[in-house]
C-alpha positions as CSV (number, residue, x, y, z in Angstrom):
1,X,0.3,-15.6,-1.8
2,X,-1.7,-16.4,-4.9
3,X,-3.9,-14.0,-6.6
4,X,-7.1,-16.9,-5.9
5,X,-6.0,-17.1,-1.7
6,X,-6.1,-13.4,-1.9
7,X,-9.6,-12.8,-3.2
8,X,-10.5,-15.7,-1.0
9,X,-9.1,-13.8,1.8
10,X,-10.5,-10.4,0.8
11,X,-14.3,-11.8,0.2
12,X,-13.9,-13.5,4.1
13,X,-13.0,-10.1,5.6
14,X,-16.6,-8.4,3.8
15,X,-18.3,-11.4,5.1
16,X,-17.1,-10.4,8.8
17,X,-17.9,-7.1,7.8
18,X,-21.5,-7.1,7.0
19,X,-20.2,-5.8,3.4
20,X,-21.1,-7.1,0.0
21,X,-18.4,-8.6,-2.6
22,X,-19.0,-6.4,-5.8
23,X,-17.3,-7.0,-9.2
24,X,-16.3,-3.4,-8.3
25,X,-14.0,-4.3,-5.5
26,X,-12.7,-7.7,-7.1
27,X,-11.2,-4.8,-10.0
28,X,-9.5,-2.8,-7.0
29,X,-8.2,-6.3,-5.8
30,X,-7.3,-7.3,-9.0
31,X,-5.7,-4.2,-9.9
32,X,-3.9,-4.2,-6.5
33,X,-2.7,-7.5,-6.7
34,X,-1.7,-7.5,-11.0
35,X,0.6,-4.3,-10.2
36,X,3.1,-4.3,-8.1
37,X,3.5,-0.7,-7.1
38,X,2.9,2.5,-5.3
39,X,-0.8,3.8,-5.8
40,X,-2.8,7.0,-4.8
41,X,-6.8,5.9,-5.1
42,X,-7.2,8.0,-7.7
43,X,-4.1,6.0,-10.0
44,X,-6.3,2.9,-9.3
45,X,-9.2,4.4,-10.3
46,X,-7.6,5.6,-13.5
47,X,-5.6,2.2,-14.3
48,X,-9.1,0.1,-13.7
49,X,-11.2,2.0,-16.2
50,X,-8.2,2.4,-18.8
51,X,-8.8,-1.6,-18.7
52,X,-12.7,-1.7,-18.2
53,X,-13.7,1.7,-19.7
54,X,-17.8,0.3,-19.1
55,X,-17.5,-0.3,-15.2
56,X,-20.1,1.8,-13.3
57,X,-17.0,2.2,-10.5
58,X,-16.7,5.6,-8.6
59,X,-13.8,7.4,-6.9
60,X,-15.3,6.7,-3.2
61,X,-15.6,2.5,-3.8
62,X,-11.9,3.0,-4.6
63,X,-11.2,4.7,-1.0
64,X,-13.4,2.9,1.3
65,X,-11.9,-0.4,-0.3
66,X,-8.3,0.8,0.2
67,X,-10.0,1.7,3.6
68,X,-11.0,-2.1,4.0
69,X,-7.5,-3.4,2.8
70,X,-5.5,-0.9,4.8
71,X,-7.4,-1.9,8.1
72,X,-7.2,-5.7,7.4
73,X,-3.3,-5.5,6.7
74,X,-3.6,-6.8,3.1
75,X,-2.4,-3.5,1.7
76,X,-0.5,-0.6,3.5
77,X,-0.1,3.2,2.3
78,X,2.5,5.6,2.4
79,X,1.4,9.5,4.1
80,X,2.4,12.2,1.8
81,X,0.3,15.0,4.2
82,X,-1.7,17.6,2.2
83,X,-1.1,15.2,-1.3
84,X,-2.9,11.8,0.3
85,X,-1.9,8.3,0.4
86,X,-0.1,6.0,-2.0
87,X,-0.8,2.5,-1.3
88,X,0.8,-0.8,-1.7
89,X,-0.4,-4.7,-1.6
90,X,1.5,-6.2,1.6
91,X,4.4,-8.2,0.8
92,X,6.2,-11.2,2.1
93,X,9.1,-9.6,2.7
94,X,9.6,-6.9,4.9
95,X,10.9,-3.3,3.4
96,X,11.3,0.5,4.1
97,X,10.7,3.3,2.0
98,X,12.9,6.2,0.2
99,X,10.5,9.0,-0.7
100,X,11.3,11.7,-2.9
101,X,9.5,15.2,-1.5
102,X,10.3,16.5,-5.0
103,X,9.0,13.8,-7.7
104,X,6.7,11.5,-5.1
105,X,8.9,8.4,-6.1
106,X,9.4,5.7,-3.7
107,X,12.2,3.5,-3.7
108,X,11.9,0.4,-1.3
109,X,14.6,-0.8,0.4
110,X,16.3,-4.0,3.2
111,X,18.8,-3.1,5.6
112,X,19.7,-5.9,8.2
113,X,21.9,-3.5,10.2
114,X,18.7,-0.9,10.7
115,X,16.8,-4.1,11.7
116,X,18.8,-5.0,14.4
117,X,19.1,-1.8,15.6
118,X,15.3,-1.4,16.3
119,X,14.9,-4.6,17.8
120,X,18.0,-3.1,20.1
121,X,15.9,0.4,20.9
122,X,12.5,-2.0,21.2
123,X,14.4,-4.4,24.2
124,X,16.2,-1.2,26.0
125,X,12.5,0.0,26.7
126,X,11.3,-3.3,27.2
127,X,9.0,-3.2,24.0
128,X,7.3,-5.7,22.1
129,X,7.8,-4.6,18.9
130,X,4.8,-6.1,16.1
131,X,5.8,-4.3,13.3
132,X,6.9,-1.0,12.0
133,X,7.2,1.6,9.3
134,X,10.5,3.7,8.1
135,X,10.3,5.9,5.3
136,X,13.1,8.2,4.9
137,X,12.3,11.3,3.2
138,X,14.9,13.4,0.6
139,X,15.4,14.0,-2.4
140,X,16.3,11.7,-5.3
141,X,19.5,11.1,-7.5
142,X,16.9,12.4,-10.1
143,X,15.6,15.8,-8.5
144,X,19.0,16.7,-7.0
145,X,20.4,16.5,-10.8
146,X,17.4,19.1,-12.1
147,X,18.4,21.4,-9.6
């Protein structure tokens, strides 16, 4: 998807909302969208006024957009309990997530054999399966060489 049908999409889902587009929000979108990682709010928040250091933007615009993206599917978070949410902009291709308790690093990962296998566990219970979510959580090649 292009960064224009995007926005397009974004501004359509305020409008169903009842909620105003801002030049505030296009940033979070824009930031979102221009880097292709693994963000807590506050990372976002950091990254937009490194680039725009004069934006009258606050901490709580960041979560109640991420909010708005997370619960229109145009952007989907990672839990890590206690230390919050890292988010991500939906991709086109399906992935699952490595996560390292130690260092908070994700590593994203395709494996056709674990796909099958839950569309096997989904039929034996007679489940229609929409989507889901893996993330397998260790520690990585990094961490395990500091200890």
């Amino acid at each position: 998807m292009d960064y224009e049908k995007f926005l397009d999409n974004f501004k359509e889902i305020l409008k169903d909302n009842s909620l105003k587009y801002t030049k505030q929000r296009e940033l979070i979108i824009e930031t979102m969208f221009n880097n292709r990682e693994h963000y807590t709010p506050e990372d976002i928040y950091m990254l937009i006024k490194k680039k725009n250091p004069n934006i009258n933007i606050g901490i709580a615009t960041v979560y109640r957009t991420l909010g708005i993206l997370e619960e229109s599917n145009l952007v989907s978070s990672i839990s890590f309990g206690a230390d919050g949410k890292k988010y991500e902009l939906m991709s086109l291709e399906h992935h699952d997530h490595l996560v390292c308790r130690e260092c908070g690093k994700i590593i994203e990962f395709h494996n056709e054999i674990i796909e099958a296998q839950q569309e096997l566990v989904a039929k034996k219970f007679n489940f229609k399966m929409t989507s889901h979510i893996m993330q397998l959580v260790g520690i990585c090649q990094e961490c395990q060489n500091k200890e």
